[in-house]
C-alpha positions as CSV (number, residue, x, y, z in Angstrom):
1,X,-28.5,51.3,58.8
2,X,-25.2,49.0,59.2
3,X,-27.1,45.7,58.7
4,X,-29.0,47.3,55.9
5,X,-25.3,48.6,54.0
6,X,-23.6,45.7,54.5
7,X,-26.7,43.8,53.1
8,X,-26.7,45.5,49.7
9,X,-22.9,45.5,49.7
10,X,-23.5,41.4,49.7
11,X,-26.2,41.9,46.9
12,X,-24.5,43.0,44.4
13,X,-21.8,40.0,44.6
14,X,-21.9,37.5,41.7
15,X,-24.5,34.3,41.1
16,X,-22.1,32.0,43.9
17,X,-22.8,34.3,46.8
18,X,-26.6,34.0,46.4
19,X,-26.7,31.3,49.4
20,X,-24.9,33.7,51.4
21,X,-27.4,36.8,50.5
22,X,-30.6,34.6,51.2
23,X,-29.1,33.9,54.5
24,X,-28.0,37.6,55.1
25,X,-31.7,38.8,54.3
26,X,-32.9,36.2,56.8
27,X,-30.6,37.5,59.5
28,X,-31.7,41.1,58.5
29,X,-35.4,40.2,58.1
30,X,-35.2,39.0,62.0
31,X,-32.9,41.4,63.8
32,X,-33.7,45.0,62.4
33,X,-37.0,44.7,64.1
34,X,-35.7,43.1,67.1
35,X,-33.1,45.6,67.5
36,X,-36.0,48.2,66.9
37,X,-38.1,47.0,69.6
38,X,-35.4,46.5,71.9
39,X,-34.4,50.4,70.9
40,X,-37.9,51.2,71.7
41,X,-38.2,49.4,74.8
42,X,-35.2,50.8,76.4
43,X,-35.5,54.2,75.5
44,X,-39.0,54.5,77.1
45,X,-38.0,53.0,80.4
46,X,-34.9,55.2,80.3
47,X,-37.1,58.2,79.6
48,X,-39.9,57.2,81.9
49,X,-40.9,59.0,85.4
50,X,-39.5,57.6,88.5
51,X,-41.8,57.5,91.4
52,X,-40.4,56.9,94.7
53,X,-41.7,55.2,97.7
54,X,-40.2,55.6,101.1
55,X,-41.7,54.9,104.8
56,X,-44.7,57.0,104.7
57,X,-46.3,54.2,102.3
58,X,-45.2,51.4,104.7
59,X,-47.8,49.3,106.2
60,X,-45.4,46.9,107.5
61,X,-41.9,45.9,108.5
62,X,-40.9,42.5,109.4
63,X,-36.9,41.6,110.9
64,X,-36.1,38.5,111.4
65,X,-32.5,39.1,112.9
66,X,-30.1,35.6,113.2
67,X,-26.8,35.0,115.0
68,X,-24.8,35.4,112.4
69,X,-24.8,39.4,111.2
70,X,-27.4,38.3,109.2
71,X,-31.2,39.9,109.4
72,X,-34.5,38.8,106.9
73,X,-36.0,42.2,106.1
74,X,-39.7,42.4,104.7
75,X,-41.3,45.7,104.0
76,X,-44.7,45.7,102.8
77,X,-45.9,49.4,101.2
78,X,-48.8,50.4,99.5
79,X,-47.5,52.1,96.1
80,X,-49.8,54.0,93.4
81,X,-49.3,52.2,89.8
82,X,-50.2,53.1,86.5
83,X,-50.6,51.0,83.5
84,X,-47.6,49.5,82.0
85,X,-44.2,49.6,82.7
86,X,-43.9,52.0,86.0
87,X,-40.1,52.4,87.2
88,X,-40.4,52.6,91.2
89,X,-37.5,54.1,93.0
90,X,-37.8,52.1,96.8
91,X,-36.0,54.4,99.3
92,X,-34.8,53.3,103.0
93,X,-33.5,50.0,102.2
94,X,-30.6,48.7,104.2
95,X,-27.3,50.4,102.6
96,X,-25.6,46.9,103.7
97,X,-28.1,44.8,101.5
98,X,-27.5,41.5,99.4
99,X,-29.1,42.4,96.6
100,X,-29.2,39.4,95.0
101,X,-31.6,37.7,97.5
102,X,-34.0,40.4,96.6
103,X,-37.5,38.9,96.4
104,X,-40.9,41.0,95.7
105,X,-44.1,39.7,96.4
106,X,-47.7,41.0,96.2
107,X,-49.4,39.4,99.4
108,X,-52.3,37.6,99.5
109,X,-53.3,39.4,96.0
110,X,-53.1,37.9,92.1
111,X,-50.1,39.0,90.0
112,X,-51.0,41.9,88.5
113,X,-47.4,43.3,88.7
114,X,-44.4,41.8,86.6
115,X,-40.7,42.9,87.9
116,X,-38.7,43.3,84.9
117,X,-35.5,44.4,86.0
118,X,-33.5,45.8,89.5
119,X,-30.6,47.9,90.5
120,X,-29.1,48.5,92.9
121,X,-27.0,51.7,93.2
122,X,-24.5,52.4,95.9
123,X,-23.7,55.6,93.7
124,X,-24.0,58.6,96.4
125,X,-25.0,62.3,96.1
126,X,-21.4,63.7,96.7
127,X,-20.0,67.1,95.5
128,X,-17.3,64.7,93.3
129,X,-20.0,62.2,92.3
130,X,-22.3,65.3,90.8
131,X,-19.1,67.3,89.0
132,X,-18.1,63.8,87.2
133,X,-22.1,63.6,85.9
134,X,-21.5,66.8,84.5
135,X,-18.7,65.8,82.0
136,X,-18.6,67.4,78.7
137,X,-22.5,69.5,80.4
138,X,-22.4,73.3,81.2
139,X,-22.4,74.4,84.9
140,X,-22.5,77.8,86.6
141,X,-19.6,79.2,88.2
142,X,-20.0,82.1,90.8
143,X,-17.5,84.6,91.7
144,X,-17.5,86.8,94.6
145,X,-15.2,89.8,94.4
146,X,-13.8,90.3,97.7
147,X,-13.7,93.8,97.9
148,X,-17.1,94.7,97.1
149,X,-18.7,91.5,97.8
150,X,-20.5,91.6,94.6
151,X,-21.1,88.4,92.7
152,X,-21.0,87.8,88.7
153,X,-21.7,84.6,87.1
154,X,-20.0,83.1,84.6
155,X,-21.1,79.6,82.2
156,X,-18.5,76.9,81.8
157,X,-18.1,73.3,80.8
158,X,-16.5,70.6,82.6
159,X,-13.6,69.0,81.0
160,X,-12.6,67.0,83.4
161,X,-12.7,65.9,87.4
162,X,-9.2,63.5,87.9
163,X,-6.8,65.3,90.2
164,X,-8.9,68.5,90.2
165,X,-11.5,70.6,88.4
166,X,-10.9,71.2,84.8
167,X,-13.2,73.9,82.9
168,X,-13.8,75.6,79.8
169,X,-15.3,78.9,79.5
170,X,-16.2,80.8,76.1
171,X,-11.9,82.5,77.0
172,X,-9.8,80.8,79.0
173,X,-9.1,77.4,80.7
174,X,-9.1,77.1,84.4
175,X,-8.2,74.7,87.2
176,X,-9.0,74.4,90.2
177,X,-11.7,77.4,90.0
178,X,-12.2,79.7,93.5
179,X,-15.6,80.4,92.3
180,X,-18.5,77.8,93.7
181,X,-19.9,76.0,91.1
182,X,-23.9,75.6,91.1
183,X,-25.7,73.0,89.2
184,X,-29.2,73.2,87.4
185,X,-30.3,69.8,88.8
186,X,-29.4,66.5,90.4
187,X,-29.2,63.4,88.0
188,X,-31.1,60.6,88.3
189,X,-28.8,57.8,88.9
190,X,-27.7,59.8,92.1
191,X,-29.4,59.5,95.2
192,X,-28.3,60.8,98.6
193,X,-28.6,57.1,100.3
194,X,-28.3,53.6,98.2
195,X,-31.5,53.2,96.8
196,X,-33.3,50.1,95.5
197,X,-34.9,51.0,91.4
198,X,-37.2,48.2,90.6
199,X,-39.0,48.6,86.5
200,X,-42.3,46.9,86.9
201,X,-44.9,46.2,84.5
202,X,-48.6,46.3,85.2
203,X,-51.8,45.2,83.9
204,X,-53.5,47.5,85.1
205,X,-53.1,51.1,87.4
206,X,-54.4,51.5,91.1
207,X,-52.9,50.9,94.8
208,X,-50.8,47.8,94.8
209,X,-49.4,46.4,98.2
210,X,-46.1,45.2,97.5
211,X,-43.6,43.5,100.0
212,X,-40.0,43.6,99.7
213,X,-37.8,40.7,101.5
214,X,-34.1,41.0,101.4
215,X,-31.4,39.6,103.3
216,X,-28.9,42.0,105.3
217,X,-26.0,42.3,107.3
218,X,-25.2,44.8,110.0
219,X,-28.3,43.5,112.4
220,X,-27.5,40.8,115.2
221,X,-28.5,39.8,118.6
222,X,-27.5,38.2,121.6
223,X,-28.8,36.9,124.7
224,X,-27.8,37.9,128.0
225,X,-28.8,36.6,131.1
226,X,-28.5,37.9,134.7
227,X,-28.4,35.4,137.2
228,X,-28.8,35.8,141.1
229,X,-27.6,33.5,143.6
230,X,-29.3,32.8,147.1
231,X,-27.8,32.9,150.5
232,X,-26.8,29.1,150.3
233,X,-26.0,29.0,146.9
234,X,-28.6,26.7,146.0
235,X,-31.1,28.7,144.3
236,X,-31.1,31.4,141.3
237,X,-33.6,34.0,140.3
238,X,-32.8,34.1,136.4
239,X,-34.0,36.8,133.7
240,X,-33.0,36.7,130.2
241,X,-32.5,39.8,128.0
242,X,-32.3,40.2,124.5
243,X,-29.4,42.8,123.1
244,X,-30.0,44.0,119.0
245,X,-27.8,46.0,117.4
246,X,-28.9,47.9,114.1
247,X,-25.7,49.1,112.1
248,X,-27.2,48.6,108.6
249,X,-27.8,52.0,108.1
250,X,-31.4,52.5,108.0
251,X,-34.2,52.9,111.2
252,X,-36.7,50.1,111.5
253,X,-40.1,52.0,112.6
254,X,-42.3,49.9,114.7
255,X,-41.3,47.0,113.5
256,X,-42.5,42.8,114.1
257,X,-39.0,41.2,115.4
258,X,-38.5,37.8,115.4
259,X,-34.7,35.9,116.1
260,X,-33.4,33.2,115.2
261,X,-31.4,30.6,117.5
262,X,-29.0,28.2,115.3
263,X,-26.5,27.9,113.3
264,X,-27.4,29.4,109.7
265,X,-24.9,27.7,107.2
266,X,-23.9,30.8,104.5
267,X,-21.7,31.2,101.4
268,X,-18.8,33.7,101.3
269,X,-19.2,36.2,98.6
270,X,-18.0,39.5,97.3
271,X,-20.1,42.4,97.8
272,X,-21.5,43.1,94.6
273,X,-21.4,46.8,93.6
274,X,-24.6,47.2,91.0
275,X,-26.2,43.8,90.9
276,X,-29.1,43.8,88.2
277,X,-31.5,40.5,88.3
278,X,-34.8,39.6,86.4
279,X,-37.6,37.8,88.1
280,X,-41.4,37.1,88.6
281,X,-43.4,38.9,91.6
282,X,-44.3,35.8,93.3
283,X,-47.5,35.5,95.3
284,X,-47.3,35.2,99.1
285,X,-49.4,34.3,102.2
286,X,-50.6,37.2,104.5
287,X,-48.2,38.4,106.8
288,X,-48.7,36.4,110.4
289,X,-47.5,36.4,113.6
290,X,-46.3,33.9,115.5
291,X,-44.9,32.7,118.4
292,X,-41.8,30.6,119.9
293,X,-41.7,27.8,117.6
294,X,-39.3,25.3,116.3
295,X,-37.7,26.3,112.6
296,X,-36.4,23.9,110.6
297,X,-33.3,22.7,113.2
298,X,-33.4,26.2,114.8
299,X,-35.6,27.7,117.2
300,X,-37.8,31.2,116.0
301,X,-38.5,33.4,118.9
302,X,-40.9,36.5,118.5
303,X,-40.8,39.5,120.7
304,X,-44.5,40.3,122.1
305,X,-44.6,43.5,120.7
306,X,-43.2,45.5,118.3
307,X,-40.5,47.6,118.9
308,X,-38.3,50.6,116.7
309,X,-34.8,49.4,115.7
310,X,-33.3,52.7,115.2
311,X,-30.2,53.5,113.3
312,X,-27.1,52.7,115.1
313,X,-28.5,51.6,118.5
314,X,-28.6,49.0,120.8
315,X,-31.6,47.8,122.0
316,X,-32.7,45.4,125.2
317,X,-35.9,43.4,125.3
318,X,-36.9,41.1,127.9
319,X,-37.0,37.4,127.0
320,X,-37.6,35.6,130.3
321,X,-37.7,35.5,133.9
322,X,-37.7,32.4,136.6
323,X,-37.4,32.7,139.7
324,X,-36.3,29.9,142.4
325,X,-34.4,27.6,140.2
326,X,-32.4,25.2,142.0
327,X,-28.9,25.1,141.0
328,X,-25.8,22.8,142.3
329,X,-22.3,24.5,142.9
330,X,-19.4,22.1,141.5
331,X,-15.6,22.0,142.5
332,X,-13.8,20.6,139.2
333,X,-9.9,20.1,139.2
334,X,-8.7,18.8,135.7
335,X,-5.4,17.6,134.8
336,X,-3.9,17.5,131.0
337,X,-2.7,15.1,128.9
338,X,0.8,16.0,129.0
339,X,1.4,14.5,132.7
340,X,1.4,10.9,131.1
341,X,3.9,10.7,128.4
342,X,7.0,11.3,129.9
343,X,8.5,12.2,133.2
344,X,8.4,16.1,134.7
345,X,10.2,17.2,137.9
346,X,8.8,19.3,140.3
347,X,5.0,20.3,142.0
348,X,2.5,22.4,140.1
349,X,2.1,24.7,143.3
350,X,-1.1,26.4,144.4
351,X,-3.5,25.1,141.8
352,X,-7.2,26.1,142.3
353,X,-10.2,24.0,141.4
354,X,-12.8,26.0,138.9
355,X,-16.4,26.8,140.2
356,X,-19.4,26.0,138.6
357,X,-22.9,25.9,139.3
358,X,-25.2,24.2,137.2
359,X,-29.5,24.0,136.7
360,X,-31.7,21.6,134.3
361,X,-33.5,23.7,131.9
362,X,-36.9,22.8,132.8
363,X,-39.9,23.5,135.0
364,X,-42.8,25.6,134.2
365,X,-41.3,28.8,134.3
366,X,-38.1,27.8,132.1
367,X,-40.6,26.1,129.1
368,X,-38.4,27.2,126.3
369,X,-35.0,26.8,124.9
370,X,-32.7,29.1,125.5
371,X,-30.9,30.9,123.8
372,X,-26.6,30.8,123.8
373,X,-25.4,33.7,125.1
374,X,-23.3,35.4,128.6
375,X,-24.5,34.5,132.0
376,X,-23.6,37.2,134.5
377,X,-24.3,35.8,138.1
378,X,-24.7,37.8,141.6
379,X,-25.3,37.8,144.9
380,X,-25.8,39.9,147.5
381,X,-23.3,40.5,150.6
382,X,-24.0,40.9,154.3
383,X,-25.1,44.4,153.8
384,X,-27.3,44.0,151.1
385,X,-25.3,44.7,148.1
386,X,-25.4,43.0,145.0
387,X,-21.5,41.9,143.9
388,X,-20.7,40.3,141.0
389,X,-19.4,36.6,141.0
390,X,-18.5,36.2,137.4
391,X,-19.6,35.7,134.0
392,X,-19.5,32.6,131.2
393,X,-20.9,31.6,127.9
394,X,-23.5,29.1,127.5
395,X,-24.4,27.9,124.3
396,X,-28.2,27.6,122.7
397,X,-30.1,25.0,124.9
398,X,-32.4,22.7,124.4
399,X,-35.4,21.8,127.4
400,X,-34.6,19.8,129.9
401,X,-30.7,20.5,129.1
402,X,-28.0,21.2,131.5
403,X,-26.8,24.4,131.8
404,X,-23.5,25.0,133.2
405,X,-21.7,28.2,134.3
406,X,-18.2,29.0,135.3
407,X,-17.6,31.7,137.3
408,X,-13.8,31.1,138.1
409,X,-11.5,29.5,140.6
410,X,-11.9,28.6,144.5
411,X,-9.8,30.9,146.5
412,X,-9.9,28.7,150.0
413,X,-9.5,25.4,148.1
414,X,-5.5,24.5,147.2
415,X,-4.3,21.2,145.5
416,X,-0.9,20.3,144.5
417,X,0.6,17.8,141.9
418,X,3.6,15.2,142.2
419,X,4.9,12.9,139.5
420,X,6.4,10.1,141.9
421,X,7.2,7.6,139.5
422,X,7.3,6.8,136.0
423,X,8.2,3.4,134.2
424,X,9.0,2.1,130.5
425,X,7.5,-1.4,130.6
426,X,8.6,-2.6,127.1
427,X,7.9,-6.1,125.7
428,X,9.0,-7.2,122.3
429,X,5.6,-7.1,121.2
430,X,4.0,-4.2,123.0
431,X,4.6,-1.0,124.6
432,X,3.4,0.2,128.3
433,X,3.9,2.9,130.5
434,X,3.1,2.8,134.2
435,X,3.1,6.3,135.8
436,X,2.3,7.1,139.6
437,X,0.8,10.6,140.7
438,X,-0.2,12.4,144.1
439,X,-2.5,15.2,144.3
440,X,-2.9,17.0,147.9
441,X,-5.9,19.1,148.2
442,X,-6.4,21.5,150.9
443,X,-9.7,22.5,152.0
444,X,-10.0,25.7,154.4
445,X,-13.1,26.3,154.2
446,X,-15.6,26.1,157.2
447,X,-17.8,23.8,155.5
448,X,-17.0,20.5,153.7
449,X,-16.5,20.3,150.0
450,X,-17.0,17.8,147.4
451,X,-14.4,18.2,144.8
452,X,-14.8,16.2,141.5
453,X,-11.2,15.6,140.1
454,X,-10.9,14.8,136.5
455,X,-7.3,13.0,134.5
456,X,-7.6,12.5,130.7
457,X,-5.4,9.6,130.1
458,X,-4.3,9.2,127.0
459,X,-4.3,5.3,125.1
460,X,-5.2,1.8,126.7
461,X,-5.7,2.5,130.1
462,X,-6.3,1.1,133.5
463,X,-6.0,1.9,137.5
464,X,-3.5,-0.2,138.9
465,X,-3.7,1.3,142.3
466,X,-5.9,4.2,144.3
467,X,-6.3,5.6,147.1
468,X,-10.0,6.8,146.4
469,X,-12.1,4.6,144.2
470,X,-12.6,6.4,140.5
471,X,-15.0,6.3,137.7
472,X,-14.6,5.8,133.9
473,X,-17.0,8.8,132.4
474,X,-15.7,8.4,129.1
475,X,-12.4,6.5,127.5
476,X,-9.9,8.8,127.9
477,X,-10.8,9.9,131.3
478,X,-10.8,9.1,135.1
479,X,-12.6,10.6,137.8
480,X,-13.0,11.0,141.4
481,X,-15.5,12.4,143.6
482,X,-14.1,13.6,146.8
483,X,-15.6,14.9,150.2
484,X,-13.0,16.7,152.0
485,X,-14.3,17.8,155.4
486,X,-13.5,21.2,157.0
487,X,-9.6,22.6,156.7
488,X,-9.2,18.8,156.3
489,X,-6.1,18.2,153.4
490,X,-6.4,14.8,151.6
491,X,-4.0,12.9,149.6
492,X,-5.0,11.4,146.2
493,X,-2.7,8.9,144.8
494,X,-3.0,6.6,142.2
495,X,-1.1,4.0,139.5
496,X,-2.0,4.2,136.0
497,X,-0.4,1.6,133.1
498,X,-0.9,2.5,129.8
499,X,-0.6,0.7,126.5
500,X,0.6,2.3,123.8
């Protein structure tokens, strides 16, 4: 009616506007009838039935859960269509979703289903929610006498909800009523969880299967391993365990897990609060399983069976187990950088070497890569008793890798430090320092122990003098590799000259 006014109001103009008026009646030729259609359109899928699918039409959930508080969900349903445009309410999706990575997909079938348009609604059934949808709409307000417990009923309309009830009956004004207020329904845009409406268009009705995939947060895993050491420290029995954690606020009913080990690169972002998109339902390959595999530059592990991630719990599946690994125990005392640049007084008293112990990932039992993730080791007393030794973090290894574990510091093995000289060695054209050091290391123990002592030297280095011979591992670091017999003590003491 505007275009159509404003296009006689041009009409009547004199003779010079006639450009102008053929123009107008071109642009009013083409977008009354779009605007018509798009009227059309709109007001049928606004006025169209929902129908709602939830987990009694699933067939099948997939999780592929990765390091990084980050899960691929795929839920495949069978949903009854009709002809046309159908708007499908899909209930039990994760309430921590990324909506835009929403992707639907009709497996293994032709598109007969078009996706036209998808919201997401984090708007919740509340009492607040539903008294601000009823703005300006007529509500019920009951009142109970207190005396005679008798209720009457009384029709009102809500003026407003912002600090407080506001309402109009056919009398008076009231706030902040101390009737209850009943509703005749619930409105459509509010659900009691966040819930996934998806307008389709179809070519035909029937039973379509239709799989959702979405990315999430609130799902992770880690791998835990419990170690046990033998009577001579030189074997382990190892098992692995998987830990998941579901906080995305939805169950996962029987569902095909997978995990992934690796390093996903993602993009910060904003959680969106309504996010609509438009795309194609793509076709997809049948749903498969499969089995440890390499992905990409990650590795893809799939649990044997399935299993029920329920809401808010942790879970534990078994990964792994070896037995009889042979495993090497390590004494490692390592200096610091600091101890060559200048001069410092005094002995570092009573340091303590760290204890490792260390196994090659490989053999027929340990055929896969493993996972990064806490290594709690044991070992069993005179008595019997399993006590624990101590834990570390091992990151996601490869076959045939070295894995290494620290479990803390030797309590019968001592050393001490000693700065006993240090030199400026300038030259008008270059710049040395020449710095001597003694370490003692006591070893009370009733056995000998090897004890691999490591200095990061800093610059142009050499070994001017030693008392033990050392080893140039990499270029910023010497080493020595010490047997110290039975409560033996040995003295290590050695020159260094450094060029600056």
């Amino acid at each position: 009616m505007y275009l159509a006014a404003i296009f006689q109001g041009r009409t009547n103009n004199n003779t010079k506007e006639s450009g102008k008026n053929d123009m107008l009646k071109a642009l009013y030729s083409t977008v009354l009838p779009l605007t018509l259609a798009i009227t059309n359109v709109t007001g049928f899928t606004m006025h169209m039935q929902e129908k709602t699918t939830t987990l009694q039409d699933q067939k099948q959930v997939g999780v592929t859960i990765y390091n990084e508080n980050l899960a691929l969900i795929r839920d495949l349903r069978q949903v009854s269509m009709e002809q046309g445009i159908n708007r499908l309410v899909w209930r039990e999706v994760s309430t921590r979703i990324r909506p835009q990575t929403v992707l639907l997909r009709t497996p293994g079938q032709s598109s007969e289903s078009r996706l036209l348009e998808q919201n997401f609604d984090f708007d919740l059934l509340t009492p607040e929610k539903l008294l601000e949808s009823y703005l300006g709409r007529t509500v019920n307000v009951i009142y109970t006498n207190p005396v005679t417990g008798k209720e009457t009923i009384e029709a009102a309309t809500v003026l407003s909800t912002l600090g407080g009830v506001i309402l109009k009956f056919t009398d008076r004004i009231e706030t902040g009523t101390t009737g209850r207020i009943t509703f005749p329904d619930i409105p459509d845009h509010l659900h009691d969880r966040p819930t996934l409406s998806l307008v389709l268009e179809n070519t035909s009705p029937g039973k379509r299967e239709l799989e959702l995939s979405y990315l999430t947060s609130g799902l992770s895993w880690q791998a835990d391993y419990v170690a046990k050491l033998n009577a001579d420290d030189s074997r382990i029995d190892l098992s692995g365990l998987i830990t998941l954690a579901n906080h995305s606020g939805i169950a996962y009913p029987d569902a095909h897990l997978q995990l992934v080990a690796g390093n996903i690169n993602q993009v910060s972002f904003e959680q969106p609060q309504t996010r609509k998109m438009m795309a194609m339902v793509a076709d997809a390959a049948e749903y498969q399983e499969s089995k440890q595999e390499s992905l990409f530059e990650y590795h893809l592990y799939t649990m044997p069976a399935s299993a029920t991630l329920a809401e808010n719990q942790t879970k534990q599946i078994t990964l792994m187990t070896a037995a009889d690994i042979p495993v090497n125990k390590e004494f490692l005392l390592r200096g610091i950088e600091a101890h060559y640049f200048s001069r410092y007084t005094g002995d570092d008293n009573k340091l303590r070497p760290d204890v490792f112990i260390q196994f090659e990932n490989k053999g027929k039992e340990l055929d896969k890569p493993l996972p990064g993730g806490t290594v709690h080791v044991y070992k069993n007393d005179s008595q019997g008793n399993a006590q624990f030794l101590g834990e570390d973090r091992i990151k996601h290894t490869a076959k045939n890798e070295l894995v290494r574990v620290k479990l803390g510091k030797a309590f019968d093995i001592t050393a001490t430090r000693t700065q006993t000289d240090f030199q400026q060695l300038d030259t008008p054209s270059q710049h040395f320092t020449e710095t001597a050091h003694k370490i003692e290391i006591h070893n009370t123990r009733q056995e000998a122990v090897t004890i691999r002592v490591q200095e990061p030297i800093p610059g142009d280095w050499i070994v001017i003098s030693e008392s033990f011979p050392h080893t140039k591992p990499a270029a910023n670091l010497a080493e020595w590799q010490i047997i110290i017999p039975d409560n033996e003590k040995i003295v290590l003491s050695y020159r260094v000259r450094i060029k600056h």
